[in-house]
C-alpha positions in Angstrom: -71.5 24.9 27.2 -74.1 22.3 25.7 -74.7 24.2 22.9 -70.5 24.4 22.1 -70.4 20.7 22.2 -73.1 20.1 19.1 -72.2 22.8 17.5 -68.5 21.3 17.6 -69.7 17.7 17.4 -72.3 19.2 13.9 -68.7 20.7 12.7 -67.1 17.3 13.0 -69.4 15.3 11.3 -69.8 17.5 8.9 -65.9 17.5 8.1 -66.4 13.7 7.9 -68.5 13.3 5.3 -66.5 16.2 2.8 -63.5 13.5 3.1 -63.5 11.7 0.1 -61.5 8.5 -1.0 -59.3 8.9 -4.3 -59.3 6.4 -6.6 -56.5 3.9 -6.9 -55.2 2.2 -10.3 -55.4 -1.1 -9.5 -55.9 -4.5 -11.6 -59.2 -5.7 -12.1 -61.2 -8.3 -14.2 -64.1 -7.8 -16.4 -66.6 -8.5 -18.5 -69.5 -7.5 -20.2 -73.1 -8.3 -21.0 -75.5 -6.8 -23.8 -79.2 -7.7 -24.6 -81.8 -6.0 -26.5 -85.5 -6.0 -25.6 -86.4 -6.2 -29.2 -84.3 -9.4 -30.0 -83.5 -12.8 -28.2 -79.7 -12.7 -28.9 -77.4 -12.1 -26.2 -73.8 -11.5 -26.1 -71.0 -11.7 -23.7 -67.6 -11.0 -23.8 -64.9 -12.6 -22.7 -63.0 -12.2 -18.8 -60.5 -9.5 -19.3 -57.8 -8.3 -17.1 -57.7 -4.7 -16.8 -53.8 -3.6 -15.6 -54.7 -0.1 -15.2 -58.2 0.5 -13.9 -59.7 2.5 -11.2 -61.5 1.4 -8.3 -62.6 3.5 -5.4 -60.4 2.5 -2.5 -63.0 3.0 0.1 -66.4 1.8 -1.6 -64.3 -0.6 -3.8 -66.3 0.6 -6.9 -64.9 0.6 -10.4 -64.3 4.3 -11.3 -66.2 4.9 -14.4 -68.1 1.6 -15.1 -70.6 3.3 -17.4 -68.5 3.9 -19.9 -66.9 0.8 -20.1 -70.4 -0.6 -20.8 -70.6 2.6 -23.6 -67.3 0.5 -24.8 -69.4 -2.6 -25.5 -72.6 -0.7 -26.4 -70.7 1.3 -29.6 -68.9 -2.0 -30.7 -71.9 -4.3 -30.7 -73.7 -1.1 -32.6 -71.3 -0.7 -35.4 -71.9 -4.6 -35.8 -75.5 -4.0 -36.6 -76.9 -5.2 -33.4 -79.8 -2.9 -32.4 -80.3 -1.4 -29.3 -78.1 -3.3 -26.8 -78.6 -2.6 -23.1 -74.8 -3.7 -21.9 -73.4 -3.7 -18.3 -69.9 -4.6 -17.6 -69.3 -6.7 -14.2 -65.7 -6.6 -12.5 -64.2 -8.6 -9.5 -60.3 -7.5 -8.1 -59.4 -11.1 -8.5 -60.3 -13.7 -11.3 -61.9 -16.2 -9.5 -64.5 -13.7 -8.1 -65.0 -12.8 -11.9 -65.8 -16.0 -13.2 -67.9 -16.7 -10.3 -70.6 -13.9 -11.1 -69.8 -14.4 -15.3 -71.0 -18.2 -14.5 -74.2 -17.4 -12.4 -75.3 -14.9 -15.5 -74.1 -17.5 -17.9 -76.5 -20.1 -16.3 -79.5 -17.7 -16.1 -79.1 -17.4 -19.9 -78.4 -21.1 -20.7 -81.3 -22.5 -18.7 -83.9 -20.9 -20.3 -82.9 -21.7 -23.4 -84.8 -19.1 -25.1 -81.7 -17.3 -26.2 -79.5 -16.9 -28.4 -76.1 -16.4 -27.2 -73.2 -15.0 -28.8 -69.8 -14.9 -27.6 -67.2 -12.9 -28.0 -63.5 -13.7 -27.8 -61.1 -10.9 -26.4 -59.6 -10.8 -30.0 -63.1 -9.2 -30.7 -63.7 -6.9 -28.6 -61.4 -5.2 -25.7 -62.1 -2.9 -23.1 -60.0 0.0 -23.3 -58.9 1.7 -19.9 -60.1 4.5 -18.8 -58.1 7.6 -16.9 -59.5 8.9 -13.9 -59.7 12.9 -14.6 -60.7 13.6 -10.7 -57.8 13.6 -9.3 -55.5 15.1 -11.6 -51.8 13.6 -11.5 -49.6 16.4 -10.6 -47.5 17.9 -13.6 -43.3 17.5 -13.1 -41.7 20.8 -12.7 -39.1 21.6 -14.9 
């Protein structure tokens, strides 16, 4: 009888953890960051509202955040800017965005060993990204 109740109790657990939580569209605000080890220039972008973003609902993770930093990575390239390590940094409201963009700001500006760049939303824009995991069912004719 013991043995039953692991065994059901292993099943359980194990049915748990296969659950997984989709990813909801969802507003979010951005921004992004690039530096280069080989140069003391440093750019960031502008706060951006993102209408149609994807963040985890149960982790509350932005669904494909890599490749929004790939985004800034291929536009600061093309500009002739060598190298660029980017990471794009998002909140669900603004105020938690300009929170983190002001503490990275102020690491930059203090030390005052950098040059830094800024650029304006009219720049550079993130484009959204679809999330192709959970495919949105097709209408039937």
């Amino acid at each position: 009888m013991q043995l039953k109740k692991y065994i059901l109790g292993a099943v359980m657990m194990l049915a748990t953890l296969s659950i997984s939580a989709a990813n909801r569209q969802q507003t979010v605000y951005m921004y992004g960051f690039a530096a280069s080890f080989n140069d003391s220039t440093v750019y960031f972008t502008d706060i951006q509202q993102i209408d149609s973003a994807y963040v985890d609902s149960k982790t509350k993770f932005l669904y494909s955040r890599s490749n929004y930093s790939y985004q800034l990575r291929d536009y600061l390239t093309a500009l002739g800017f060598k190298n660029p390590t980017c990471i794009t940094s998002f909140a669900l409201n603004r105020k938690d965005a300009e929170k983190k963009y002001l503490a990275l700001r102020k690491k930059y500006i203090s030390g005052g060993h950098y040059n830094i760049k800024y650029l304006k939303e009219t720049d550079f824009r993130y484009a959204p990204i679809k999330d192709d995991t959970n495919p949105q069912p097709t209408p039937s004719k």
